[in-house]
BALOBA-1460 file (C-alpha; in Angstrom, 3 decimals):
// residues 71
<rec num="1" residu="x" x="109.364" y="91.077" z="117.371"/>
<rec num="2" residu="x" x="105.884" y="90.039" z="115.419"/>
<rec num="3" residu="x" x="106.457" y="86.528" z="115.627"/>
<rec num="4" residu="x" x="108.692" y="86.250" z="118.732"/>
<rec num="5" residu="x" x="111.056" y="83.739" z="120.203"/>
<rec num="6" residu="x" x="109.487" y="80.808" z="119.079"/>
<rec num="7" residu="x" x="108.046" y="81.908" z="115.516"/>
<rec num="8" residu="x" x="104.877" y="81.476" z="116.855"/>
<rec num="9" residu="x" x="103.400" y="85.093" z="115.368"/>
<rec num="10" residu="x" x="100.922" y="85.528" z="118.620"/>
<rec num="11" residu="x" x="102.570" y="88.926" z="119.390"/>
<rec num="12" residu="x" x="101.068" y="92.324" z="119.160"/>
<rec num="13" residu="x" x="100.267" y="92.456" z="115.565"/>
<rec num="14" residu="x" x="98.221" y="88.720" z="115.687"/>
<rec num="15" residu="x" x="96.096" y="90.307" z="118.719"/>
<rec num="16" residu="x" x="94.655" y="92.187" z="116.254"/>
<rec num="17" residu="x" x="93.140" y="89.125" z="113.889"/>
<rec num="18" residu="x" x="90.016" y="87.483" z="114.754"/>
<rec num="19" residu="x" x="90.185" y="85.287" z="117.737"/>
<rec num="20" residu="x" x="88.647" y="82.482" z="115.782"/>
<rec num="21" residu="x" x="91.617" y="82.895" z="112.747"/>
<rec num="22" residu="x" x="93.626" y="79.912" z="112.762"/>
<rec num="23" residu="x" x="97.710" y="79.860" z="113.431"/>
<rec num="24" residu="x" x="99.609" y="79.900" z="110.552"/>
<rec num="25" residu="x" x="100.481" y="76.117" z="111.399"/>
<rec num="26" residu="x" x="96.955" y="75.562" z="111.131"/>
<rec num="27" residu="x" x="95.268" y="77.381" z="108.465"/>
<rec num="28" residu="x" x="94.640" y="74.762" z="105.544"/>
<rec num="29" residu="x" x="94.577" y="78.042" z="103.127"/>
<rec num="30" residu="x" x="97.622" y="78.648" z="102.129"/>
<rec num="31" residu="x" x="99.962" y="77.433" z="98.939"/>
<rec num="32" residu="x" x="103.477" y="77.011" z="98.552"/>
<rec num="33" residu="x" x="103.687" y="80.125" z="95.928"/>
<rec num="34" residu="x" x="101.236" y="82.168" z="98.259"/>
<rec num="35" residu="x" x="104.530" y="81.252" z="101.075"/>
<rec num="36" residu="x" x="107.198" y="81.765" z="98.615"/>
<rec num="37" residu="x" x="105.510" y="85.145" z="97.386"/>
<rec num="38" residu="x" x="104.897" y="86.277" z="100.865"/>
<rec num="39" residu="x" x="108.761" y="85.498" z="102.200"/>
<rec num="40" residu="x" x="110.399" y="86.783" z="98.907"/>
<rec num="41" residu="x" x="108.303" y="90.319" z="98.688"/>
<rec num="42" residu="x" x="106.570" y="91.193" z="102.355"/>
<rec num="43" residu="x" x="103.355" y="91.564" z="102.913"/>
<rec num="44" residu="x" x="101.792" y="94.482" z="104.680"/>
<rec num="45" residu="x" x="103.971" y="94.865" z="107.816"/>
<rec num="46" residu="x" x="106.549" y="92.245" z="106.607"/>
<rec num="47" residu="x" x="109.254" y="92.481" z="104.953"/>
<rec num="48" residu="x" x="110.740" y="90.481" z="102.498"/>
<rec num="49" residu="x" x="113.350" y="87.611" z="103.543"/>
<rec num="50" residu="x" x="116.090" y="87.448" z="101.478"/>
<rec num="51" residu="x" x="117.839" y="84.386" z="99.958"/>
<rec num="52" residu="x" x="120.781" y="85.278" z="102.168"/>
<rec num="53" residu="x" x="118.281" y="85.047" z="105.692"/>
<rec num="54" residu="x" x="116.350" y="81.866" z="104.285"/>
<rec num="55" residu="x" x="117.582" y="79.783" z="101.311"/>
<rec num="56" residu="x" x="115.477" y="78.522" z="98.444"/>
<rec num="57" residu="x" x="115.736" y="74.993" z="99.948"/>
<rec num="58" residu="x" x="115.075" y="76.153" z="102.815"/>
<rec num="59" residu="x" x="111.917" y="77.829" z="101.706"/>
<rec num="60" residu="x" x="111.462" y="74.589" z="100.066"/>
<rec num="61" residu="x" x="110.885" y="73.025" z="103.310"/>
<rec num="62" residu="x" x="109.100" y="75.734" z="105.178"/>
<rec num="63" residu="x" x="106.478" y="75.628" z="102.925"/>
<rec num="64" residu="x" x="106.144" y="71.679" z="102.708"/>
<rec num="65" residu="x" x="105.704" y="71.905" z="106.250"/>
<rec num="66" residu="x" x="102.689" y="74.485" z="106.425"/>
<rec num="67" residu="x" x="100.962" y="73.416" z="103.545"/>
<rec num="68" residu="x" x="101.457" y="69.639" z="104.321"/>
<rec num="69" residu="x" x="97.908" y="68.400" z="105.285"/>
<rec num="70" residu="x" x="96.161" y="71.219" z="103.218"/>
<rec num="71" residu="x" x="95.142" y="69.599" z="100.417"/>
């Protein structure tokens, strides 16, 4: 529902950031623990992802990808 179909997370609950607040794709902020922390534990209105949803390699990757460029 937040993130819809495509993962993009420009539903109802990212209307309510700053219009000038980067994509997730595109913020140059974020670390792979910060991901890892986030996914594994939930953070305000989401909740945690379990190993079962997303594996650890899986993570892995996710977080390569949105941190890749960032430092």
């Amino acid at each position: 529902m937040c993130h819809a179909q495509g993962g993009m997370g420009t539903g109802l609950l990212a209307r309510r950031y700053p219009k000038d607040q980067a994509l997730l794709e595109q913020r140059r902020n974020l670390t792979p623990e910060l991901i890892r922390a986030v996914v594994r534990h939930g953070v305000g209105n989401m909740p945690r992802i379990s190993r079962a949803e997303v594996s650890d390699p899986q993570l892995a990757a996710i977080s390569a990808y949105l941190t890749q460029g960032a430092h």
